[in-house]
C-alpha atoms as an extended CHARMM CRD file, in Angstrom:
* protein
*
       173  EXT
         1         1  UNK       CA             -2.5580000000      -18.6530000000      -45.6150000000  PROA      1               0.0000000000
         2         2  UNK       CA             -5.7930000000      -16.5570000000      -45.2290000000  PROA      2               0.0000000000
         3         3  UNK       CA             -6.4180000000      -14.9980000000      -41.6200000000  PROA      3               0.0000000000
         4         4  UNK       CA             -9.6910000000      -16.8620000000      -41.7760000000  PROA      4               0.0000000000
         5         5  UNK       CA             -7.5710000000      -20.0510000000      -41.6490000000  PROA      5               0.0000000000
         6         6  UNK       CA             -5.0510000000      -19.2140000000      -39.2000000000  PROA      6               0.0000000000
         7         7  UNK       CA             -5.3950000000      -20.6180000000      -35.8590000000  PROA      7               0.0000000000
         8         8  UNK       CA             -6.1370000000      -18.9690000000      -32.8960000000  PROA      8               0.0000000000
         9         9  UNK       CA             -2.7860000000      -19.7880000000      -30.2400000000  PROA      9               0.0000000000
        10        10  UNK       CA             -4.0310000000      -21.8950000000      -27.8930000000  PROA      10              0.0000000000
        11        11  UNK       CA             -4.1900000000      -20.9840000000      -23.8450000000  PROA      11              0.0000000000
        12        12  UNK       CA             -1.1460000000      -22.3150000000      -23.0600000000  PROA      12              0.0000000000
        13        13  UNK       CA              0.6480000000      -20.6840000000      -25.7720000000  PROA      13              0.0000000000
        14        14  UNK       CA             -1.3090000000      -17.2510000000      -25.0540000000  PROA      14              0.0000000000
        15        15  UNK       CA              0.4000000000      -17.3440000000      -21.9530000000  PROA      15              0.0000000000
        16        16  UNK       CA              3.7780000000      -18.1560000000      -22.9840000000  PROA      16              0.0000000000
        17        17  UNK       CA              3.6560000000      -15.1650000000      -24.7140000000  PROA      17              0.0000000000
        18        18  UNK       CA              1.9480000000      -12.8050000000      -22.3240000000  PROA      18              0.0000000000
        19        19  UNK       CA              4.9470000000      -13.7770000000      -19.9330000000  PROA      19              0.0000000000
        20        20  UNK       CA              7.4920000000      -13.4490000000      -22.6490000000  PROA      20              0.0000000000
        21        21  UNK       CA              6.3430000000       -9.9410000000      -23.0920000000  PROA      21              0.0000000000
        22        22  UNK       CA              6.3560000000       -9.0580000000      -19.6110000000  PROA      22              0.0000000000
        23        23  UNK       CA             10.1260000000      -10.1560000000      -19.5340000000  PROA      23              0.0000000000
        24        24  UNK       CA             11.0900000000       -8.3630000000      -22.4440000000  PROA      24              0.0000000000
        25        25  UNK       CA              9.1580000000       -5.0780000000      -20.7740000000  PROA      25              0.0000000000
        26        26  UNK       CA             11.3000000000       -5.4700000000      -17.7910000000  PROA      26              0.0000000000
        27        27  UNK       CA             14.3420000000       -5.9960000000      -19.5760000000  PROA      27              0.0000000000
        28        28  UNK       CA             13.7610000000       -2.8100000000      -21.5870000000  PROA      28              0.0000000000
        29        29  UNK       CA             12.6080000000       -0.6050000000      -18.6790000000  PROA      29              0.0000000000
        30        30  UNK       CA             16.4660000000       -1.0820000000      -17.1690000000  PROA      30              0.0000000000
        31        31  UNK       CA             18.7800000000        2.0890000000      -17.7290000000  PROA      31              0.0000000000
        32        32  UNK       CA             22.2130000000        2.1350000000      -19.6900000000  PROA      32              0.0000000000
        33        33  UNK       CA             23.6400000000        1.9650000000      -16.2230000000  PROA      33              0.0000000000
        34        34  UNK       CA             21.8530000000       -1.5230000000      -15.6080000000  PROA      34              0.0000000000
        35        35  UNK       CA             21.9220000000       -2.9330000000      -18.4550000000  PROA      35              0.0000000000
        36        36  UNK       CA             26.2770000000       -2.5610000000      -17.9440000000  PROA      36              0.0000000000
        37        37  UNK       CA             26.2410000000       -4.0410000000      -14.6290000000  PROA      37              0.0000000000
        38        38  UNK       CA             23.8550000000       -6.7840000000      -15.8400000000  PROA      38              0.0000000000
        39        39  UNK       CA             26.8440000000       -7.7420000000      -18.6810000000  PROA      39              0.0000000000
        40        40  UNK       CA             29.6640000000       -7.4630000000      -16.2120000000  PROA      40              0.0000000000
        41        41  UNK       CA             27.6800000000       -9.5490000000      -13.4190000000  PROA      41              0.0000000000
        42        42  UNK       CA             26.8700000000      -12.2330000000      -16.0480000000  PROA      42              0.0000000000
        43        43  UNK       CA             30.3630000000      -12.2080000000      -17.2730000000  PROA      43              0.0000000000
        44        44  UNK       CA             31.8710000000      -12.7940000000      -13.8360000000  PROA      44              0.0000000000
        45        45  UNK       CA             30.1600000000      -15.7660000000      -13.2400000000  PROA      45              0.0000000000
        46        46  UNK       CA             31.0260000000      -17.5790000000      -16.8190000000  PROA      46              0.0000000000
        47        47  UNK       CA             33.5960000000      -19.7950000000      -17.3480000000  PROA      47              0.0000000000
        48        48  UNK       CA             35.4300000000      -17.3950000000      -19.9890000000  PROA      48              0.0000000000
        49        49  UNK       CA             35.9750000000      -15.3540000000      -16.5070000000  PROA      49              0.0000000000
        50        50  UNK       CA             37.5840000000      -17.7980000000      -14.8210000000  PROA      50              0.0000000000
        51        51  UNK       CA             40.0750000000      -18.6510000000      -17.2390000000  PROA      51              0.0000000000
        52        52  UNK       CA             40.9090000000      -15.6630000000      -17.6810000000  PROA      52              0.0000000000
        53        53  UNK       CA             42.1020000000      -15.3400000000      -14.0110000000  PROA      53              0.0000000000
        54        54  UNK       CA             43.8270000000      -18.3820000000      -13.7310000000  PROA      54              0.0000000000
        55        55  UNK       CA             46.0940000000      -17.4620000000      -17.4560000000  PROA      55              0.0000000000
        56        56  UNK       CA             46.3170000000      -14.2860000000      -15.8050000000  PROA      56              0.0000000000
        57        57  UNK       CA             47.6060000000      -15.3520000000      -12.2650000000  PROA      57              0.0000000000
        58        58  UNK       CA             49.3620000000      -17.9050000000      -14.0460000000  PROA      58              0.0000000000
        59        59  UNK       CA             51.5920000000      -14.9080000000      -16.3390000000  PROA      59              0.0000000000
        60        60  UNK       CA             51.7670000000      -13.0860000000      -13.1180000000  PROA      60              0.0000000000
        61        61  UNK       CA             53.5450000000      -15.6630000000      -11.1170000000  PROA      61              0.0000000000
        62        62  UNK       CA             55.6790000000      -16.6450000000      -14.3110000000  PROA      62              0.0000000000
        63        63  UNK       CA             57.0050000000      -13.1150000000      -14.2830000000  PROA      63              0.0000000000
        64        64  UNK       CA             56.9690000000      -12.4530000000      -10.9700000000  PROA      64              0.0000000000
        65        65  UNK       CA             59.3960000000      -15.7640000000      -10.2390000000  PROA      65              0.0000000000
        66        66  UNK       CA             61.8770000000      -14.7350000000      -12.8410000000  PROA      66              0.0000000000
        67        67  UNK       CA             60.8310000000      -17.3720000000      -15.2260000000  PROA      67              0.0000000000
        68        68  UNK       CA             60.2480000000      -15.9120000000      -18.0190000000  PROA      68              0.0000000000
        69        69  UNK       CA             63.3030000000      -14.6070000000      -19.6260000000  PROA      69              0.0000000000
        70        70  UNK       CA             63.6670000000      -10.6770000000      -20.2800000000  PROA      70              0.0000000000
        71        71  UNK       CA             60.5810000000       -9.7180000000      -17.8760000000  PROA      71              0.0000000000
        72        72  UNK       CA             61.7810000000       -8.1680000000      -14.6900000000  PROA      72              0.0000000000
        73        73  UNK       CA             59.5630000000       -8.8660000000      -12.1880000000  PROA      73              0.0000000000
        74        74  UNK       CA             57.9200000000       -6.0010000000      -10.8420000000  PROA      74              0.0000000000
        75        75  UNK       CA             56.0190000000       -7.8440000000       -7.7000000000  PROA      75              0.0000000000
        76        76  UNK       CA             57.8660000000      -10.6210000000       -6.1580000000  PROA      76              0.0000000000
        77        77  UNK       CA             56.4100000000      -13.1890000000       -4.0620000000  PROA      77              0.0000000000
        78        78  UNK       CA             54.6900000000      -12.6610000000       -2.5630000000  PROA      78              0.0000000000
        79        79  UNK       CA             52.8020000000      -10.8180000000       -4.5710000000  PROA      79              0.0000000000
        80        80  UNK       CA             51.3810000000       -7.9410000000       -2.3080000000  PROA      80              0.0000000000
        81        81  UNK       CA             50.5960000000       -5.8010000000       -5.5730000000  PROA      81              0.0000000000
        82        82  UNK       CA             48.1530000000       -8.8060000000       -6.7440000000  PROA      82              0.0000000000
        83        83  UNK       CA             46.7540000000       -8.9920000000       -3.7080000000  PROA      83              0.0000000000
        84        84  UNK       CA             45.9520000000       -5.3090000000       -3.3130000000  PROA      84              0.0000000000
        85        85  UNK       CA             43.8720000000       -5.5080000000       -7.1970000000  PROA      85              0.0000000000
        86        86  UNK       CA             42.2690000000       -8.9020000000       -6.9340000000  PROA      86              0.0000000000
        87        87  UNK       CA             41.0620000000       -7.0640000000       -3.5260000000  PROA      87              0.0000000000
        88        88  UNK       CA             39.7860000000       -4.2590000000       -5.2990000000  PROA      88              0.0000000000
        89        89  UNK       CA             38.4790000000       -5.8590000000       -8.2290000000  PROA      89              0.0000000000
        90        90  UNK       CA             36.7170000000       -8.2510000000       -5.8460000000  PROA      90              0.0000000000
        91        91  UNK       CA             34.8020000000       -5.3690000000       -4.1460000000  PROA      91              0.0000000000
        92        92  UNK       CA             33.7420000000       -4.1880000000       -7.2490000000  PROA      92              0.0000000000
        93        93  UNK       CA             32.3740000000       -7.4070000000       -8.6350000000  PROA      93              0.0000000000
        94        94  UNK       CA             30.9890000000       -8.1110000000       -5.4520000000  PROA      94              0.0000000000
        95        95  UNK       CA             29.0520000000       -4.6690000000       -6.0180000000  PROA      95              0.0000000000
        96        96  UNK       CA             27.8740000000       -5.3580000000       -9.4750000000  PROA      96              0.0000000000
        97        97  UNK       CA             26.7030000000       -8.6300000000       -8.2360000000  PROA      97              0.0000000000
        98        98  UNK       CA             24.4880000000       -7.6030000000       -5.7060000000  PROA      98              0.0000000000
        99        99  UNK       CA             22.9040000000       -5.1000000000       -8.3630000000  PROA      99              0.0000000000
       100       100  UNK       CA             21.8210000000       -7.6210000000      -10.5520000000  PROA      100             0.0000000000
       101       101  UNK       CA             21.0770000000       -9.7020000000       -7.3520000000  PROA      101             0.0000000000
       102       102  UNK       CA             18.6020000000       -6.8980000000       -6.2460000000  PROA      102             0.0000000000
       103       103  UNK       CA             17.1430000000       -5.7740000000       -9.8050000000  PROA      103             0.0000000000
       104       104  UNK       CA             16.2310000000      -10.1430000000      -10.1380000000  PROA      104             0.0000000000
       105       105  UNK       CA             14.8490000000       -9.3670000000       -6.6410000000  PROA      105             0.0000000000
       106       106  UNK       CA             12.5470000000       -7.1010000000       -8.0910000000  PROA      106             0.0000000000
       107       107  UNK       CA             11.6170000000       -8.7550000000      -10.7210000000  PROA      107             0.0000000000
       108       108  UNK       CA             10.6160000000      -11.3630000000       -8.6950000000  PROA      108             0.0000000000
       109       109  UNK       CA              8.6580000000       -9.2500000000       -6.3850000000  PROA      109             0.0000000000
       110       110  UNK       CA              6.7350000000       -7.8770000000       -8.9930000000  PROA      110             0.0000000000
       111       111  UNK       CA              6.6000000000      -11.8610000000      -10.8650000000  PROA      111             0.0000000000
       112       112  UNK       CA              5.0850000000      -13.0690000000       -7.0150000000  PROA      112             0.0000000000
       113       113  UNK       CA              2.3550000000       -9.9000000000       -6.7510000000  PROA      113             0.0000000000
       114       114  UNK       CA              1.2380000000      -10.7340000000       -9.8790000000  PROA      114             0.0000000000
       115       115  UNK       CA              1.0290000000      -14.3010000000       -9.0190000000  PROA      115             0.0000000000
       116       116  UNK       CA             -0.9120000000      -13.2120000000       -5.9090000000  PROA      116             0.0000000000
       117       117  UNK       CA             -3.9000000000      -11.1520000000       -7.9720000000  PROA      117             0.0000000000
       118       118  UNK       CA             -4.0500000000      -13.7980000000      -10.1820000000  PROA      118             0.0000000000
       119       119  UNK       CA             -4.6290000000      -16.6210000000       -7.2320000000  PROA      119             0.0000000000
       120       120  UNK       CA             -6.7470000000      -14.1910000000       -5.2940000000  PROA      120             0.0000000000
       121       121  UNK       CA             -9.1460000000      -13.6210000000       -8.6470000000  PROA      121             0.0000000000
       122       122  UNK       CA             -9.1490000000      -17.6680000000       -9.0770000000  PROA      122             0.0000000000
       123       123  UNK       CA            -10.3250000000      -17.8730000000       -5.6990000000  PROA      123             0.0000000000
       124       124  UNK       CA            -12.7900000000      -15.2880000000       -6.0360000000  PROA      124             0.0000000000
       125       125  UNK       CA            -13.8660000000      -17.2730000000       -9.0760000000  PROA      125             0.0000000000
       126       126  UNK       CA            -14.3230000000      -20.5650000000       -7.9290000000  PROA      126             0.0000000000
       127       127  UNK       CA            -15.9820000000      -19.4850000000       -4.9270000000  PROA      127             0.0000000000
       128       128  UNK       CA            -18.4620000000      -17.9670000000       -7.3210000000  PROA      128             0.0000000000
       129       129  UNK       CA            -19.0440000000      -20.9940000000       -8.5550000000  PROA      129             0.0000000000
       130       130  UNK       CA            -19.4970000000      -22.7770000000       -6.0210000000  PROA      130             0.0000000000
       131       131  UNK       CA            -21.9430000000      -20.6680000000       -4.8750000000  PROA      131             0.0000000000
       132       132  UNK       CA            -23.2080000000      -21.1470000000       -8.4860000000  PROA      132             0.0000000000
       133       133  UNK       CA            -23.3770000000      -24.8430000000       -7.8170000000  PROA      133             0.0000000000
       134       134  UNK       CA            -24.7600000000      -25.0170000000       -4.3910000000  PROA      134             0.0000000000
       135       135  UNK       CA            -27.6500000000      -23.0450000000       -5.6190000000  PROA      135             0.0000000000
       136       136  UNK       CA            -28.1860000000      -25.2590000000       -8.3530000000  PROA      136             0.0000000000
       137       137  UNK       CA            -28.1290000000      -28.0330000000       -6.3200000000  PROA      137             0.0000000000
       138       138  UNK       CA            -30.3090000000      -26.3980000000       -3.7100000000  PROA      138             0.0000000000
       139       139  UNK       CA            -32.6700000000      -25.4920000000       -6.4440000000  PROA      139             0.0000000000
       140       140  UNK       CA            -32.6910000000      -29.2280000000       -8.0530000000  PROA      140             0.0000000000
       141       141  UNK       CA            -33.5810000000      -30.5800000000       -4.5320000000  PROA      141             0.0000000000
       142       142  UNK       CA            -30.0320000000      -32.5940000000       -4.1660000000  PROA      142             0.0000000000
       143       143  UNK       CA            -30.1700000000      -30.6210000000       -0.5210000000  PROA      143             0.0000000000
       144       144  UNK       CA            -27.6530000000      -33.1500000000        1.1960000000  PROA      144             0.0000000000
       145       145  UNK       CA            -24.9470000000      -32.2340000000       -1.7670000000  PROA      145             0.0000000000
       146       146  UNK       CA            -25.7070000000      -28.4690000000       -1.6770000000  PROA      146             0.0000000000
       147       147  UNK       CA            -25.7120000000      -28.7450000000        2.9470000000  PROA      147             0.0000000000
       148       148  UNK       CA            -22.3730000000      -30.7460000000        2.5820000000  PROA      148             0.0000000000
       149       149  UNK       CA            -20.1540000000      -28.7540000000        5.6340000000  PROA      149             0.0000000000
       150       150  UNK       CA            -17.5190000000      -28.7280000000        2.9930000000  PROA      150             0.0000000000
       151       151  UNK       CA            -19.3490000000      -26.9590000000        0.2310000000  PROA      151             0.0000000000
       152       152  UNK       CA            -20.6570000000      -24.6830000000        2.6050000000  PROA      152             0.0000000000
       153       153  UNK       CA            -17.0950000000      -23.5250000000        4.0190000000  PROA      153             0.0000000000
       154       154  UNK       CA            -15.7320000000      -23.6410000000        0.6050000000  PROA      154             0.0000000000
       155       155  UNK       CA            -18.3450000000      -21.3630000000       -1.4610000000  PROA      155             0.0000000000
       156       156  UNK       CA            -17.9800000000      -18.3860000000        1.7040000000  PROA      156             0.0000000000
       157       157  UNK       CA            -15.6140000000      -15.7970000000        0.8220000000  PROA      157             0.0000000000
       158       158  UNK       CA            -12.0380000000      -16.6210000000        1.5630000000  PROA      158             0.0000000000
       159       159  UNK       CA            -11.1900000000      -13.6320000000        4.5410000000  PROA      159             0.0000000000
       160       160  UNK       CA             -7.0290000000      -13.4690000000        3.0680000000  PROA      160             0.0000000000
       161       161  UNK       CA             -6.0850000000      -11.2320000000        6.0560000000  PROA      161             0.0000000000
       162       162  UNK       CA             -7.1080000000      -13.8190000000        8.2930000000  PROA      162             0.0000000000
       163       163  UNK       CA             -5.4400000000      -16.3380000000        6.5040000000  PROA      163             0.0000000000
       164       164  UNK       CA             -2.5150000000      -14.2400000000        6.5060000000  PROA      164             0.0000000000
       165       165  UNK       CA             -3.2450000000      -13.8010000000       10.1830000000  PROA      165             0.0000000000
       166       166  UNK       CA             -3.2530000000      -17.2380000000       11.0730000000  PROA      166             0.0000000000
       167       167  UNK       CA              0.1460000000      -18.1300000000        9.0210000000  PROA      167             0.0000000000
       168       168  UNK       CA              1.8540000000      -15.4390000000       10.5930000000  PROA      168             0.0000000000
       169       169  UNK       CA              0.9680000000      -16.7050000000       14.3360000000  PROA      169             0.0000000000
       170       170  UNK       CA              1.8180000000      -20.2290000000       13.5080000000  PROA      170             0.0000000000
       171       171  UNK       CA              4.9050000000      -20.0020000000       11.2660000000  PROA      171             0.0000000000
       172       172  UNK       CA              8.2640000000      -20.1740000000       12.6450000000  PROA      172             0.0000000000
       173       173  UNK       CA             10.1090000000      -16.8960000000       12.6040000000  PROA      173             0.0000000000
């Protein structure tokens, strides 16, 4: 097919694929060291994880009880040795965990600022044009429309700090 007859992707798809390339950016930007903890933190919280832990506290109590024939058990009940690496292997999960928890954090911080531009340019943009309109309206003699108290607040320049202001005062801590 010619590039003449090729379609142009429409909005919607333009932006799936702006945002699909902003993910894959962020996913390549991680180091060796994240990318690691990333595997190990999805792998702990998969199902193939969990069975693994209960076939291997299952073999460990099997052994440990004396019921399987020709393993000595090296940590009878009850089971102090277990204890001591499911605690350590817990505080290192636990740590690899809150890495990925904190790099998703950050992604979306930086997913919410961008979100934040983007609704303070709207706003900047359809208070344009409203402005736009009210002159038009003013300028077509439709003077009730255009003097509306609604359009008026509307098409002034939204003041974010104050907004920000205000929220902050009335929201609950």
């Amino acid at each position: 097919m010619s590039s003449s007859n090729q379609r142009k992707p429409g909005p919607a798809q333009a932006n799936i694929d702006r945002i699909a390339e902003l993910e894959k950016q962020f996913l390549e930007q991680r180091t060796l060291v994240d990318k690691i903890g990333d595997a190990i933190g999805t792998f702990a919280g998969s199902m193939p994880f969990f069975l693994l832990h209960v076939a291997w506290f299952a073999i460990w109590a099997l052994i440990n009880t004396n019921r399987i024939p020709g393993i000595p058990a090296f940590d009878p009940y009850p089971f102090l040795f277990l204890s001591m690496v499911v605690s350590m292997e817990a505080v290192l999960l636990s740590t690899f965990v809150l890495m990925k928890q904190n790099r998703m954090s950050k992604r979306s911080d930086r997913r919410n600022e961008l979100n934040l531009q983007i609704d303070l340019l709207s706003e900047r943009e359809a208070t344009k044009m409203l402005q736009m309109l009210k002159a038009m309206c003013d300028h077509m003699g439709l003077g009730q429309v255009a003097g509306d108290e609604e359009v008026r607040e509307l098409s002034e320049v939204t003041k974010v700090e104050s907004i920000a202001h205000q929220l902050e005062e009335k929201l609950p801590d």
